[in-house]
C-alpha positions as MATLAB code, in Angstrom:
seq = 'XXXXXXXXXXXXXXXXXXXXXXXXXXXXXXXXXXXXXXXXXXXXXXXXXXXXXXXXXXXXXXXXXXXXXXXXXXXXXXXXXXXXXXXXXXXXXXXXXXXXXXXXXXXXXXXXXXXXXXXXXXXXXXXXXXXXXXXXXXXXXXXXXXXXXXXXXXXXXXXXXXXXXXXXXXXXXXXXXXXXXXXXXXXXXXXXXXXXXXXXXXXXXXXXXXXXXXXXXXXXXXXXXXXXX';
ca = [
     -55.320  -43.159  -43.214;
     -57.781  -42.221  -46.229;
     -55.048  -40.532  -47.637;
     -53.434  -40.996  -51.123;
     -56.401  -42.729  -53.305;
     -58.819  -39.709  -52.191;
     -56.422  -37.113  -52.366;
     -55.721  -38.921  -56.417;
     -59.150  -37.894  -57.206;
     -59.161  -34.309  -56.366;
     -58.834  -32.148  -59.177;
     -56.475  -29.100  -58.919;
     -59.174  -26.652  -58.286;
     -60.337  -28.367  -55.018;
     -56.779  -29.039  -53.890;
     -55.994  -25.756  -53.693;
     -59.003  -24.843  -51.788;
     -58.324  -27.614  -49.712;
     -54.711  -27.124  -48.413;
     -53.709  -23.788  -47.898;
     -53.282  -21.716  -51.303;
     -50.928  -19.881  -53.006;
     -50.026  -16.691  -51.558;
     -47.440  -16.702  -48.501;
     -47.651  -16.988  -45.112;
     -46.382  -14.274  -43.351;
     -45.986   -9.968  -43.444;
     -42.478   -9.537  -45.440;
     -42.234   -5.943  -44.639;
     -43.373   -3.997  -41.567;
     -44.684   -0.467  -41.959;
     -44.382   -0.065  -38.746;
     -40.906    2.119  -37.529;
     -40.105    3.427  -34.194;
     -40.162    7.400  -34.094;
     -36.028    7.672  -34.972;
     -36.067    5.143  -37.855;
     -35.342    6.512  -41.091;
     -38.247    6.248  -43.226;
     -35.909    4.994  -45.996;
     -35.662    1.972  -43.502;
     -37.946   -0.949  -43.287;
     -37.972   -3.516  -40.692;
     -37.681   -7.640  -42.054;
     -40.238   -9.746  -39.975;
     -37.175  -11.012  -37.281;
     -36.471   -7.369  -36.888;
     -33.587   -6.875  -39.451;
     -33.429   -3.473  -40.513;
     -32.649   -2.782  -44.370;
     -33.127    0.040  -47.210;
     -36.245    0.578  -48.001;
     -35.303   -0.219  -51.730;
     -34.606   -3.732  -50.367;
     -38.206   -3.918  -48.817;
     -39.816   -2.802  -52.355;
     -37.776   -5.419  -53.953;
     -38.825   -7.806  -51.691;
     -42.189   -6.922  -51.904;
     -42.118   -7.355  -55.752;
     -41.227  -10.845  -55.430;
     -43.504  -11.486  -53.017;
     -46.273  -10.328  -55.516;
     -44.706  -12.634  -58.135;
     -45.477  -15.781  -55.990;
     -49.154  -14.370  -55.154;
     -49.229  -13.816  -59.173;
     -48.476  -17.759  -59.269;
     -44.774  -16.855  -61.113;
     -42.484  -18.831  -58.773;
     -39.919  -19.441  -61.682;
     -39.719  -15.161  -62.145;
     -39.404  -14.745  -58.123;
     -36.588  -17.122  -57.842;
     -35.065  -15.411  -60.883;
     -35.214  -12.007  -59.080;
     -33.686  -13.309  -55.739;
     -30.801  -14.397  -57.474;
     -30.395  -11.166  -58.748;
     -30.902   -9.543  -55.475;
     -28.875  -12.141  -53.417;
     -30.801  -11.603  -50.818;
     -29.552  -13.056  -47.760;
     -32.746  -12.267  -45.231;
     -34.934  -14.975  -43.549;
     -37.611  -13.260  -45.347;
     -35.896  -14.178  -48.570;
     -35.249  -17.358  -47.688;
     -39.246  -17.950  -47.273;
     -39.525  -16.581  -50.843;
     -37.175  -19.186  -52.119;
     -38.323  -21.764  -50.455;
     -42.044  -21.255  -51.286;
     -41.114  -20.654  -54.721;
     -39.255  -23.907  -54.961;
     -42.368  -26.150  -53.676;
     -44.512  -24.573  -55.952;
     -42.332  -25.522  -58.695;
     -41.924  -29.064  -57.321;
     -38.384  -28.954  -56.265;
     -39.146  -29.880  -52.930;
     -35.939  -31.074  -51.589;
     -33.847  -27.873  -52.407;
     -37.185  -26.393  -50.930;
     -36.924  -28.626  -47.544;
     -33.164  -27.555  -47.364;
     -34.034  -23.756  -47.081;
     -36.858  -24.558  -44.512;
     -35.056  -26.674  -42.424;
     -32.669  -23.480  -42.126;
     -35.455  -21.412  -41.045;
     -36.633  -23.577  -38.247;
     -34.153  -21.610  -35.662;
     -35.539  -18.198  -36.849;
     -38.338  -16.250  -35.914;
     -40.124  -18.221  -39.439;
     -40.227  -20.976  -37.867;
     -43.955  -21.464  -38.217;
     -43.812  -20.962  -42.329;
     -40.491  -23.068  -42.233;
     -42.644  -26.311  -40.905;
     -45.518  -25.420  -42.399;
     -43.696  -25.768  -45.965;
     -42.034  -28.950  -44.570;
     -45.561  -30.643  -43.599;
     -46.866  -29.746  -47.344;
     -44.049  -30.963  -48.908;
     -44.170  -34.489  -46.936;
     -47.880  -34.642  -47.613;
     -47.252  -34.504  -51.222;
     -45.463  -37.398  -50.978;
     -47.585  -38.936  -48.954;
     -46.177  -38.845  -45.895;
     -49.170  -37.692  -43.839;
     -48.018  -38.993  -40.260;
     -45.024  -36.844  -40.972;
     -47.173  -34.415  -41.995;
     -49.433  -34.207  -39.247;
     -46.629  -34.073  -37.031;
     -44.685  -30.921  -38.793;
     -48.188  -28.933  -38.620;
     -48.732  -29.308  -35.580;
     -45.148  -28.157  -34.971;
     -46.208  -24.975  -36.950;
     -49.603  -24.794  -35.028;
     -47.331  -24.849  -31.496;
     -45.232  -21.804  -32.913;
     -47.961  -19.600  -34.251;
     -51.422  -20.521  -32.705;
     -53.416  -18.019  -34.272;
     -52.707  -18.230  -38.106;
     -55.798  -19.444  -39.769;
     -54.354  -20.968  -42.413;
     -52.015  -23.341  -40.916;
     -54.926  -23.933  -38.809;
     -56.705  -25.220  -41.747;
     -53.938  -27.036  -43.341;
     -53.847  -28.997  -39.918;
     -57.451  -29.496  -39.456;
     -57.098  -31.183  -43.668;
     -54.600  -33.771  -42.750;
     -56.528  -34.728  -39.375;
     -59.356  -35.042  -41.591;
     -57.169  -37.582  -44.504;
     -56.876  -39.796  -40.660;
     -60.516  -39.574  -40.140;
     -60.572  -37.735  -37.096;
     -63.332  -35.287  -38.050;
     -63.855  -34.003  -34.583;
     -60.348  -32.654  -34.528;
     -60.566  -31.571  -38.002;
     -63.749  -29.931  -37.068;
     -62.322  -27.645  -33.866;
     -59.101  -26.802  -36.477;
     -61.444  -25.097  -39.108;
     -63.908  -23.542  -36.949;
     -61.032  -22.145  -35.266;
     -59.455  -20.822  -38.426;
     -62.515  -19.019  -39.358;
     -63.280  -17.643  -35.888;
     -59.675  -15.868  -36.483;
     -60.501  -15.215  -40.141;
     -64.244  -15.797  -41.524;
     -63.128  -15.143  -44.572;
     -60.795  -17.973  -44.882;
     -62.669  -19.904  -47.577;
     -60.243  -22.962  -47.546;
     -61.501  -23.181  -44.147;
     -64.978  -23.647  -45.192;
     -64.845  -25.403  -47.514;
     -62.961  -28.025  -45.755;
     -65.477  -27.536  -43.355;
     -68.196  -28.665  -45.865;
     -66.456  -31.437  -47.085;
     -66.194  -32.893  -43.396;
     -69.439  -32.687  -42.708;
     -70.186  -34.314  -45.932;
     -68.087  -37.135  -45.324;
     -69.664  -37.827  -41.996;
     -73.291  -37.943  -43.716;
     -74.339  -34.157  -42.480;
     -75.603  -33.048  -45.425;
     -78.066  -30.883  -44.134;
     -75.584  -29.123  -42.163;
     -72.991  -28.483  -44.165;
     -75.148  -26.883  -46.687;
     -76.225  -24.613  -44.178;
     -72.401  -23.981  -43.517;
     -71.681  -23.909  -46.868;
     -74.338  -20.800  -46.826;
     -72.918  -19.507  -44.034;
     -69.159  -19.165  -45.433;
     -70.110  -18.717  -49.392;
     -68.899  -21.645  -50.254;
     -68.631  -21.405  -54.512;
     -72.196  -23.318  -55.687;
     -69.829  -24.643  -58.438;
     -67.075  -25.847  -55.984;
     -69.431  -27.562  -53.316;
     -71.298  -28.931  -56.500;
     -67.792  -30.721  -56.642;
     -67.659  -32.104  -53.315;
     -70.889  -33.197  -53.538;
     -69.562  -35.549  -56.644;
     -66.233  -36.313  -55.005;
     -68.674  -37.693  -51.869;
     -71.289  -39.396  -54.638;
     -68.287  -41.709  -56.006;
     -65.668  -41.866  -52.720;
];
């Protein structure tokens, strides 16, 4: 694979854009409630009912991950004790992003058998890529592809590491894909871009890059990263 000497050279700005951002992956909270429901209930995404003060809370801490405060959302859920599968997302999440990826892989691998199981290898194939284990990356995306085929962003996170083993055609079908089911997912694009890039399309990925708004300051950036690869 391409893999660890071009991902070295990425600065953090592209990386992000690259492999699937910072907020969370899936609706904590539904709003939706069957005509007899309380409306101090709320419903937990595998259909656990709780007080709605619990789905405010969780809500909060979901906001403190999106607000890139991991530390203070881990902080809360030990407060709360939360014992939801929604709550385990949080605190798994919130451990990878403050690299403490094997207490993180722990709480996945206890959400594989739960209706999260999508997020659950989805954090696991992020965590192994970090480490550069990209097979075993691959391989836990596309087990988070299988479970939820129509979430654009693990679409794009899969469509990345086909791309670190060169197989642009793949990588090609998982980004358009992920912005047919959400044009406005710009990691998408700009993955996109950088594809086409790498196979000597520059003329078309400018015109995708136009397409999609890519940031002019961002594809200035591939455009370097290509330049010296």
């Amino acid at each position: 694979m391409l893999a660890r000497r071009y991902l070295h050279r990425l600065s953090p700005l592209v990386m992000v854009a690259l492999l699937g951002g910072c907020t969370t992956t899936t609706t904590l909270v539904s709003d939706t409630r069957a005509p007899n429901e309380s409306r101090h209930e709320a419903r937990g995404s595998c259909g656990e009912r709780y007080g709605g003060e619990v789905g405010v809370q969780l809500a909060m801490i979901r906001q403190q991950l999106d607000d890139e405060r991991p530390r203070a959302a881990l902080a809360y859920l030990d407060t709360h004790g939360f014992d939801y599968p929604d709550a385990k997302l949080l605190r798994a999440e919130a451990l990878r992003r403050i690299d403490e990826r094997a207490l993180a892989d722990r709480v996945y691998g206890e959400l594989r058998h739960t209706c999260l199981a999508a997020d659950a290898y989805r954090g696991l194939a992020l965590n192994a890529a970090s480490r550069g284990a990209l097979d075993e990356a691959l391989a836990l995306m596309q087990s988070a592809r299988d479970r939820r085929p129509a979430d654009a962003r693990i679409r794009n996170d899969l469509g990345y590491l086909l791309l670190l083993g060169q197989d642009h055609r793949g990588a090609h079908q998982q980004f358009l894909t992920a912005l047919e089911l959400d044009e406005g997912q710009r990691n998408a694009a700009t993955n996109l871009v950088l594809s086409l890039m790498q196979e000597g399309r520059q003329d078309e990925a400018e015109r995708m890059a136009r397409r999609y708004g890519v940031d002019s300051a961002l594809l200035a950036q591939l455009r370097q990263l290509e330049t010296n690869n």
